[in-house]
C-alpha positions in Angstrom: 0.9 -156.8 -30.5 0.7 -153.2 -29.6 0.7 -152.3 -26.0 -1.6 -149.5 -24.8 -1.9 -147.0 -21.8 -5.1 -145.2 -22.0 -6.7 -142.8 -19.5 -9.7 -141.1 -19.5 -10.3 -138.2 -16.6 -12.5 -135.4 -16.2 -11.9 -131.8 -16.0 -13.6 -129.8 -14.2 -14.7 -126.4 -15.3 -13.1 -123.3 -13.5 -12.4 -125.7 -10.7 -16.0 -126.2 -9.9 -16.0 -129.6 -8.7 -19.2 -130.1 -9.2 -18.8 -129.8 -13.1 -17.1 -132.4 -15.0 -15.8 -133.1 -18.5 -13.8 -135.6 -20.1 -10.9 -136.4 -22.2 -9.0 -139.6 -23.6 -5.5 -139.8 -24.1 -2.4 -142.0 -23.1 -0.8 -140.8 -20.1 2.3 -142.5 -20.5 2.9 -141.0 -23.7 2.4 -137.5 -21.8 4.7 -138.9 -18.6 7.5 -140.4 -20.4 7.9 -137.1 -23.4 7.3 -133.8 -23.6 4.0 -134.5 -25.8 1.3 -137.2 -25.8 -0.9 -138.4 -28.6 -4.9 -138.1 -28.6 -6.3 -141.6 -29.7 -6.0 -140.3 -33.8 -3.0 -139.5 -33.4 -2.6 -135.7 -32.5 0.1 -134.5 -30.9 -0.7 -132.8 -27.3 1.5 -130.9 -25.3 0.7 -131.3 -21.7 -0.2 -129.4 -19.5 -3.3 -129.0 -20.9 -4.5 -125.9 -19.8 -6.9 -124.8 -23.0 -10.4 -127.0 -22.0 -11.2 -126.8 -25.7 -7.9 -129.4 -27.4 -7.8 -132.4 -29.6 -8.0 -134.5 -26.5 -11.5 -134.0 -25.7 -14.2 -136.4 -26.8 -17.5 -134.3 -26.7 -18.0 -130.8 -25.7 -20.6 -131.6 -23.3 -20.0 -128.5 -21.3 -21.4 -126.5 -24.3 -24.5 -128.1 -23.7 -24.9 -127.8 -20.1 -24.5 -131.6 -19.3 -22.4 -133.4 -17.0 -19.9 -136.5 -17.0 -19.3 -138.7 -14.2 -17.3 -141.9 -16.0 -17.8 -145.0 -14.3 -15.4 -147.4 -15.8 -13.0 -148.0 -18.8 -13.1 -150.8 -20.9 -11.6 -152.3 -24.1 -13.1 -153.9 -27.1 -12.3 -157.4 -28.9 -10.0 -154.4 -31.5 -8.5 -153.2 -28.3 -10.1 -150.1 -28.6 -11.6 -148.0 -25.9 -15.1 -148.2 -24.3 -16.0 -145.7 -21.7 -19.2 -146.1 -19.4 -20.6 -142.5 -18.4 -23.4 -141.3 -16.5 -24.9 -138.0 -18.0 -26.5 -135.4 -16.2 -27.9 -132.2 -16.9 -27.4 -130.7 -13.0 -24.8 -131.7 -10.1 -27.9 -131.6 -7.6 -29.5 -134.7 -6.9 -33.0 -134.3 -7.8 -35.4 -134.0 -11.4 -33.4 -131.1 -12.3 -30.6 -133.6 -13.5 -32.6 -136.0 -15.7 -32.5 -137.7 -17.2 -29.2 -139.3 -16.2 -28.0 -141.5 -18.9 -26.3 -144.0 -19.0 -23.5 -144.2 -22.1 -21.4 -145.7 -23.8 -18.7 -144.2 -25.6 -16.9 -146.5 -28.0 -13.9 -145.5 -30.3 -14.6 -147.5 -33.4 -14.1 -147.0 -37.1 -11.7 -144.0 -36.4 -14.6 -141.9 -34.4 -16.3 -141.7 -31.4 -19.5 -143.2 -30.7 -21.8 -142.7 -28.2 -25.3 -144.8 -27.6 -27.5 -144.2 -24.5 -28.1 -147.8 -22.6 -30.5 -146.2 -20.0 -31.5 -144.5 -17.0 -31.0 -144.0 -13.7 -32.1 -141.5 -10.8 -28.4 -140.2 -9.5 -25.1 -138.8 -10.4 -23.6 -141.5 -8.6 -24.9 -144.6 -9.5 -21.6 -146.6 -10.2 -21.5 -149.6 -12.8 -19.1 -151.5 -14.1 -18.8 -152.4 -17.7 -17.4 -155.6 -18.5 -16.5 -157.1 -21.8 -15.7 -160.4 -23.1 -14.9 -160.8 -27.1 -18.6 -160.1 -28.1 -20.5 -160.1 -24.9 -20.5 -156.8 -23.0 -22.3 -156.1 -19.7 -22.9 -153.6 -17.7 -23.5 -154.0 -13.9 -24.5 -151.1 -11.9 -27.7 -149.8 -9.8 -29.9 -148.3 -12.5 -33.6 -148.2 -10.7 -34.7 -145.9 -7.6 -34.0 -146.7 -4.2 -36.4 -146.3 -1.5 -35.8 -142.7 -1.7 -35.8 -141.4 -5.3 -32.5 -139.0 -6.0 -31.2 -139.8 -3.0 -27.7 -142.1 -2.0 -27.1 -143.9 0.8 -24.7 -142.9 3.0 -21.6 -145.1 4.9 -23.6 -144.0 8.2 -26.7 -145.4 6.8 -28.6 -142.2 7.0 -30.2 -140.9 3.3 -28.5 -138.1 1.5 -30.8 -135.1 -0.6 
């Protein structure tokens, strides 16, 4: 059996924290040596201060979207299955949609990326959960009472 550490993080862009990107790659690899290995197999060499390296999954910066990742999963393979919301604008409101949900599965040496559905905000958390064949995904996908906006701890709506 071959034992795994797998991370996936964003970056974001210029230190804008209101863009984000992502990459895969095995942290322990990077900790524990002076290189890590992308999920093919190419060496990185940490820090990784070039945004454009073998250990990002999709560009989406190039096409003006956003990632917030939601959870990190594995497949019956043991390969990795990444839940993402993806937005076209940080700012809650139409400007972002549609915010997809996605999947991001590595499978037959490639990523692959299928849109499950929408949602109205940035931060509508799921979990993804599978079991052999059965995958689910759990997570607030319809508008609350107030369309693009969160609920706050205080109770009071954010806009």
């Amino acid at each position: 059996m071959v034992k795994k550490l797998v991370s996936v993080f964003n970056y974001h862009p210029g230190g804008d924290v209101d863009k984000k990107n992502k990459y895969l790659c095995s942290p322990k690899q990077m900790i524990m040596a002076k290189h890590g290995k992308t999920i093919d197999g190419k060496v990185i060499n940490p820090p990784l201060t070039d945004h454009h390296n073998d250990a990002l999954i999709h560009d989406y910066e190039s096409e003006h979207k956003l990632v917030y990742i939601n959870d990190l999963n594995f497949d019956k393979e043991g390969n990795p299955v990444i839940l993402a919301i993806i937005s076209r604008d940080f700012r809650p409101g139409p400007g972002g949609d549609p915010r997809e949900w996605t999947i991001i599965h590595w499978k037959n040496g490639k990523w692959n990326f299928s849109k499950v559905c929408e949602s109205s905000h940035n931060y509508d958390m799921g979990s993804l959960y599978v079991e052999k064949d059965l995958w689910r995904i759990i997570g607030p996908t319809e508008p609350g009472p107030q369309k693009y906006g969160g609920r706050r701890r205080d109770g009071n709506v954010d806009k």
